[in-house]
C-alpha positions in Angstrom: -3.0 14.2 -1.8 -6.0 16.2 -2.4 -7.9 18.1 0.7 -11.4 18.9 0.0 -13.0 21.4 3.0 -16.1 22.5 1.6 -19.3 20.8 0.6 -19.1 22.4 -2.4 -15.7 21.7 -3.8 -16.6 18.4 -3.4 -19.5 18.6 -5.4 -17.5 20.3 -8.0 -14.7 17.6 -7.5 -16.5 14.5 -8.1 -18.9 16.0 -10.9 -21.9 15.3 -8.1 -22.3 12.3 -6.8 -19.9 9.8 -5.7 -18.6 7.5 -2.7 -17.3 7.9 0.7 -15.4 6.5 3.2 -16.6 8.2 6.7 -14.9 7.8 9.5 -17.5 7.2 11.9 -16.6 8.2 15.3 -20.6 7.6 16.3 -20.6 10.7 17.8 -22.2 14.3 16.8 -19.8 15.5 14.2 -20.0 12.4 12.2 -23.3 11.6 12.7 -23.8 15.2 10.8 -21.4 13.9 8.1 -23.2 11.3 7.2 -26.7 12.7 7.4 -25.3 15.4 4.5 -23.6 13.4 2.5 -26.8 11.2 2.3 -28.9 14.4 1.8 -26.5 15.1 -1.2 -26.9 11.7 -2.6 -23.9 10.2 -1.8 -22.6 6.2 -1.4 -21.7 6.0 2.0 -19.8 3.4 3.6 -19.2 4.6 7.0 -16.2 2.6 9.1 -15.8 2.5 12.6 -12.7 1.8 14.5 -13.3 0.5 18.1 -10.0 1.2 20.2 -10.9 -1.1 23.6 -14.4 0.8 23.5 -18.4 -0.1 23.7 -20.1 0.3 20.6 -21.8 3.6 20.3 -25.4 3.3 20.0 -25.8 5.3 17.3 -24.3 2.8 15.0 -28.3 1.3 15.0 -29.0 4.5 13.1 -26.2 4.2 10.9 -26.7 0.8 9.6 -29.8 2.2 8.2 -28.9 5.9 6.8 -25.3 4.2 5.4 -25.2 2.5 2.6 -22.7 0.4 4.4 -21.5 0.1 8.1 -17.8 -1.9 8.7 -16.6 -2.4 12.2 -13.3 -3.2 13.2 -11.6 -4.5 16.3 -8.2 -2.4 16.5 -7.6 -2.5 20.2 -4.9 -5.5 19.7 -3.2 -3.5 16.8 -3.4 -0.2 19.0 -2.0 -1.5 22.0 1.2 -3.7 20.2 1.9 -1.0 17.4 0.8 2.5 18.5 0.5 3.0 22.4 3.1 0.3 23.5 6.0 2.9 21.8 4.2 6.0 23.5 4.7 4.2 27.5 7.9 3.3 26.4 9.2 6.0 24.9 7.6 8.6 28.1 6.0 10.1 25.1 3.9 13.3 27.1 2.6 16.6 25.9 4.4 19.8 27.7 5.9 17.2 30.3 3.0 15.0 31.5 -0.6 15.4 30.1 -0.9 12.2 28.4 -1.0 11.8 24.5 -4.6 10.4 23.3 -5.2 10.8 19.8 -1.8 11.4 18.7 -1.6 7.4 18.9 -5.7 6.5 17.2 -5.3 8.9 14.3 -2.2 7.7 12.5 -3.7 3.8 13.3 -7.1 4.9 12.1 -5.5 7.0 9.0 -3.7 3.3 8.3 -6.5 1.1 8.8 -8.7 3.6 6.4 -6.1 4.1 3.8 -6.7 -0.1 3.5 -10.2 0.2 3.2 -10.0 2.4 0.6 -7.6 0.7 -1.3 -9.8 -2.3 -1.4 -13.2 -0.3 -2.3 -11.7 1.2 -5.4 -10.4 4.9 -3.8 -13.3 6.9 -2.7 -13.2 10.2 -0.7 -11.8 9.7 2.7 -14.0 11.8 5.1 -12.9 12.6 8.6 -14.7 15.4 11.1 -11.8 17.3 11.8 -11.8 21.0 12.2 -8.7 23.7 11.3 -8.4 24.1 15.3 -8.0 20.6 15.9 -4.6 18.7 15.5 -6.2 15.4 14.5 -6.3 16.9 11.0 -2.5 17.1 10.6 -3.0 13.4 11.9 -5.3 12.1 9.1 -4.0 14.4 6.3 0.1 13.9 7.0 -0.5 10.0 7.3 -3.0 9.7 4.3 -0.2 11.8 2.6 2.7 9.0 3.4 0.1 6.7 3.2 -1.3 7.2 -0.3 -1.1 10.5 -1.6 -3.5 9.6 -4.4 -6.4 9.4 -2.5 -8.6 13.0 -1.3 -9.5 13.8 2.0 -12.5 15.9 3.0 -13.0 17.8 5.5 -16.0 19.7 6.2 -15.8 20.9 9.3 -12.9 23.2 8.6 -14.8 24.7 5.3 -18.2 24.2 6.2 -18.2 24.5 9.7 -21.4 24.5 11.5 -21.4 24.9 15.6 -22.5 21.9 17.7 -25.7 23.4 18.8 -26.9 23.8 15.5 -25.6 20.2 14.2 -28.1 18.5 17.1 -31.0 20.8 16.1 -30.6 19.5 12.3 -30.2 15.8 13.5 -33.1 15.8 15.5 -35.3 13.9 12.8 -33.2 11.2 12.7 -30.5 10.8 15.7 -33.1 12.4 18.2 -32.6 9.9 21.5 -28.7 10.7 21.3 -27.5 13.9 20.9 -30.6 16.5 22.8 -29.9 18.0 26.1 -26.9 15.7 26.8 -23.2 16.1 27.4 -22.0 14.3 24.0 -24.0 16.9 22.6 -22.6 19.7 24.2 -18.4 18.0 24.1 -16.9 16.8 22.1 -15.9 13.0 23.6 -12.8 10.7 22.4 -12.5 7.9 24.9 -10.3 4.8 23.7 -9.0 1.9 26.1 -6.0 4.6 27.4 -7.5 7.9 27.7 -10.7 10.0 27.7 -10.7 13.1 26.7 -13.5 16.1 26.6 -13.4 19.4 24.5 -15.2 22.0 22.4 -18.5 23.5 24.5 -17.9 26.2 27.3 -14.8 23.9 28.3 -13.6 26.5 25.6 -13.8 29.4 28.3 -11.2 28.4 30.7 -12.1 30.8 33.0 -15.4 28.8 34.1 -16.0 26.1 36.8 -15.5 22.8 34.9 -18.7 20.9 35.2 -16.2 17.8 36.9 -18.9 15.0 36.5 -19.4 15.4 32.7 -15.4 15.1 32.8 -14.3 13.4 35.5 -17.4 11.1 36.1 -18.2 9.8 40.3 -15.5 10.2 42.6 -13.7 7.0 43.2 -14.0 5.4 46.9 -12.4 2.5 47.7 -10.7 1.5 51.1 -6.4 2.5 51.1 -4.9 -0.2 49.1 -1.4 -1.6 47.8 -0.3 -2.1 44.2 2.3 -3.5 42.4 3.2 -2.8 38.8 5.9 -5.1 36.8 7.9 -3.9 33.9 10.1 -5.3 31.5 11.8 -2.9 29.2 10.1 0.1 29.6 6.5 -1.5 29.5 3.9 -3.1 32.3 3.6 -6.5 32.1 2.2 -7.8 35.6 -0.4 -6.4 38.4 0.8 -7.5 42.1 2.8 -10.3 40.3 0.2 -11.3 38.0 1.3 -11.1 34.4 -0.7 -9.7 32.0 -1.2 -8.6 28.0 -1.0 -4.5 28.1 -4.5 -4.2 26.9 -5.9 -5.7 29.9 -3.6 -4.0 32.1 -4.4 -0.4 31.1 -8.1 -1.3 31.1 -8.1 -2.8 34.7 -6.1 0.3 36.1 -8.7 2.7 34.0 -11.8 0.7 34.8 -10.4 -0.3 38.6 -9.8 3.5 39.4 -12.3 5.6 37.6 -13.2 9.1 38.9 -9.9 8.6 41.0 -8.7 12.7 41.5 -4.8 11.6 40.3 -6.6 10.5 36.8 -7.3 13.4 35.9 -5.5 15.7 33.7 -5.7 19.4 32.3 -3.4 21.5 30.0 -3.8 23.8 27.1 -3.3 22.0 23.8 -1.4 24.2 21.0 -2.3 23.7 17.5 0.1 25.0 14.4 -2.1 28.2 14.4 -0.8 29.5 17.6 -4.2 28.8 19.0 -4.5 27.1 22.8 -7.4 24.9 23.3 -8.5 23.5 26.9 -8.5 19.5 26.5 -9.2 17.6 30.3 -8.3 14.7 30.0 -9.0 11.3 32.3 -6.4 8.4 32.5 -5.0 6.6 36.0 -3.5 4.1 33.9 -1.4 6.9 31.9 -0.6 8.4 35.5 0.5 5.2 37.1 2.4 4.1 34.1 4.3 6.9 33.0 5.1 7.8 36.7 6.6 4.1 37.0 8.4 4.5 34.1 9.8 7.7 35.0 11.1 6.5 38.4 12.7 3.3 36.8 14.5 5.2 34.8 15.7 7.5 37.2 16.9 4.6 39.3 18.8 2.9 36.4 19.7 5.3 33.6 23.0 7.4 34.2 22.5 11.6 33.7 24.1 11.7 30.5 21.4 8.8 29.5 18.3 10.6 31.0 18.8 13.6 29.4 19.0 12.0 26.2 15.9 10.1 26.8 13.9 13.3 27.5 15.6 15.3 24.3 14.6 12.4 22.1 11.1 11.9 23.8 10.1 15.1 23.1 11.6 15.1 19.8 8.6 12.2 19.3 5.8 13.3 20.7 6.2 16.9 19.3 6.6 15.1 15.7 3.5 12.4 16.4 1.5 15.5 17.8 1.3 17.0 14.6 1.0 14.0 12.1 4.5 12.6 11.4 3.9 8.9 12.6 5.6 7.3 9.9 7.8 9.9 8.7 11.4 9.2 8.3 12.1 11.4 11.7 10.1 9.2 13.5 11.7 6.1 12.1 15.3 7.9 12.9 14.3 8.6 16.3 12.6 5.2 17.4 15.7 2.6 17.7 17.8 5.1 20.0 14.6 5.5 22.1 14.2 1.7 21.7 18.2 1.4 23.1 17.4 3.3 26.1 14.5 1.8 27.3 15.9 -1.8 27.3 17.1 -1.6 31.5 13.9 -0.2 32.5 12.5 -3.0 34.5 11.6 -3.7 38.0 7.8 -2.7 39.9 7.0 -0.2 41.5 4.6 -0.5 44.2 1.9 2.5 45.1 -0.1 3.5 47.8 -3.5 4.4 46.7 -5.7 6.3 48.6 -9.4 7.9 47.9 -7.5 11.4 47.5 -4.2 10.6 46.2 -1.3 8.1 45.6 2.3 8.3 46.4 5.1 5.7 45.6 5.8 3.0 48.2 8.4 0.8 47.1 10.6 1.9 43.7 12.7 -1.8 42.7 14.2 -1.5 39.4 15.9 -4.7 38.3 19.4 -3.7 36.9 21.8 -2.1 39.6 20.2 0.7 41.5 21.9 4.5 40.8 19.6 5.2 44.2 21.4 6.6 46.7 23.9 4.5 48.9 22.2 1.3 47.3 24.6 1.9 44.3 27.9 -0.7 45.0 30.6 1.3 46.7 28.8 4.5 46.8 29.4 5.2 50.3 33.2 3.7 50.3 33.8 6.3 47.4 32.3 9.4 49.3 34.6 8.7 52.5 37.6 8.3 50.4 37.0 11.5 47.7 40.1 12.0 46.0 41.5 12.2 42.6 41.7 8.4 42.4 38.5 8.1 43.9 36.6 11.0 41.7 37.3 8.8 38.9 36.0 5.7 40.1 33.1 7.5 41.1 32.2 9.1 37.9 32.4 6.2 35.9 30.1 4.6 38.3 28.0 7.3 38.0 27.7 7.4 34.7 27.5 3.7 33.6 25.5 3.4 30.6 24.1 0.0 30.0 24.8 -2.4 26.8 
């Protein structure tokens, strides 16, 4: 595959002119994309992906600068294909903050790689910068993909610094990007997680400005709830089933501003280079917590540290754009195995200022405490005999 990161060696590629296929985010970055490659003479077809979003509003000004706008509907595909394997497989960067666009890019890579396919192989461009990992993301799935198509890149070879992008766009994407916070971050929100980079978030050592990120505090009276799952994913809200789409969107949408949904951590990139990524998402916390306990309450040791080897082994190889690589593909059925017995609810107590677990009922037989059959018979009698019992007990791995 061939990656193109200057404005110029794309010129020089394509002999001029040609066509695109942007990636059109709707926000600043893209909006600069396509504004260039317009000024340049290019055929633009720009193609958004909504992921359990609103429309942006810039896609009005699209429709008329592109040659040609599609919009697609991916938030089935994401939730079945992509994030379903991510809850169930405890897939977490650096032991908790919640994976975002490691699960969009490789769907959006897909869904592009059709597109192109069908209008002939233009120039896939995506606004994706050398310090970013969504560029490993595009490039290592377009390369599995279909290695005959190019990428370009811009933003890595022609970079040009946000401020400056909104100053050129202000003839034609005025209302949108001037004096706002979407001007100043950079904003990737899908139905799972929002997340908000680039700016003076760069500088960790500032005072976060918390309602750019975090939005209003949530208030809301003390209240009870009860999550269902059914190997290794949610399926119900206090008893009431439910598709995992709506599920994550009610806990996202029901508890927004809510001080356990948010998330901060320093995001490593192949260069070494640490990036400050806040990051919003009660349904990750609520979800991966449940999990997490489930597991603990079914899984023997010997399965639970197998579990967290292997889901690390995942998300470090989605993290940096190996989706649908063979290790993946290796790593997915084992992961698959050990998630089958974790079922039960968990019901939480959620308060304005935090939330702690009320009731932990996993469905196969309980490794908590004296709950597990003949734990406390075993103890009392501890002897060679005994020690043996116990340890298989203990150890039980489920078929």
């Amino acid at each position: 595959m061939k990656i193109i990161d200057t404005y110029s060696r794309l010129s020089a590629t394509t002999h001029g002119r040609g066509r695109a296929l942007l990636l059109f985010s709707g926000g600043l970055d893209s909006c600069h994309t396509l504004s260039l490659l317009k000024e340049k003479g290019w055929q633009v077809t720009a193609l958004h992906i909504r992921l359990g979003g609103e429309p942006p509003e810039t896609l009005s000004v699209a429709e008329e600068v592109a040659d040609d706008v599609l919009q697609m509907d991916a938030e089935d595909i994401f939730c079945r294909d992509y994030l379903a394997q991510g809850i169930r497989y405890q897939a977490t960067y650096h032991g908790g903050m919640p994976l975002s666009s490691t699960f969009t890019r490789p769907l959006i890579a897909k869904l592009a790689v059709d597109q192109a396919l069908k209008l002939g192989n233009p120039v896939v461009a995506a606004n994706v910068t050398a310090f970013q990992n969504s560029f490993f993301r595009f490039a290592k799935s377009m390369e599995i993909l279909a290695p005959h198509l190019s990428l370009f890149s811009p933003s890595i070879g022609s970079y040009v610094d946000r401020d400056t992008k909104a100053q050129e766009l202000a003839a034609v994407f005025k209302p949108f990007f001037i004096n706002e916070a979407r001007g100043t971050y950079s904003v990737d929100e899908n139905l799972w997680c929002r997340v908000v980079e680039n700016g003076d978030i760069e500088h960790p050592e500032r005072t976060l400005p918390v309602t750019d990120i975090r939005k209003a505090p949530w208030k809301g009276d003390e209240l009870f709830l009860k999550i269902g799952f059914l190997q290794g994913l949610p399926v119900s809200i206090d008893e009431q089933e439910m598709p995992l789409g709506n599920i994550v969107r009610y806990l996202n949408k029901r508890f927004v501003g809510h001080p356990s949904s948010f998330f901060y951590g320093l995001e490593g990139n192949v260069f070494g280079v640490k990036n400050p990524e806040p990051r919003t998402s009660m349904a990750a916390r609520l979800i991966h917590d449940s999990t997490l306990f489930l597991s603990q309450a079914t899984l023997s040791a010997a399965e639970l540290e197998l579990r967290e080897s292997l889901s690390r082994r995942f998300a470090l190889s989605a993290l940096e754009g190996g989706w649908f690589s063979s290790h993946l593909d290796a790593i997915r059925p084992a992961l698959d195995a050990l998630a089958k017995p974790i079922s039960g609810h968990v019901t939480w107590r959620i308060s304005e200022t935090a939330i702690d677990p009320s009731r932990i009922e996993p469905q196969a037989a309980s490794k908590i405490g004296a709950h597990m059959p003949d734990f406390v018979s075993a103890v009392e009698r501890f002897g060679i005999t005994e020690k043996v019992i116990f340890d298989v007990l203990r150890e039980h791995t489920h078929v």
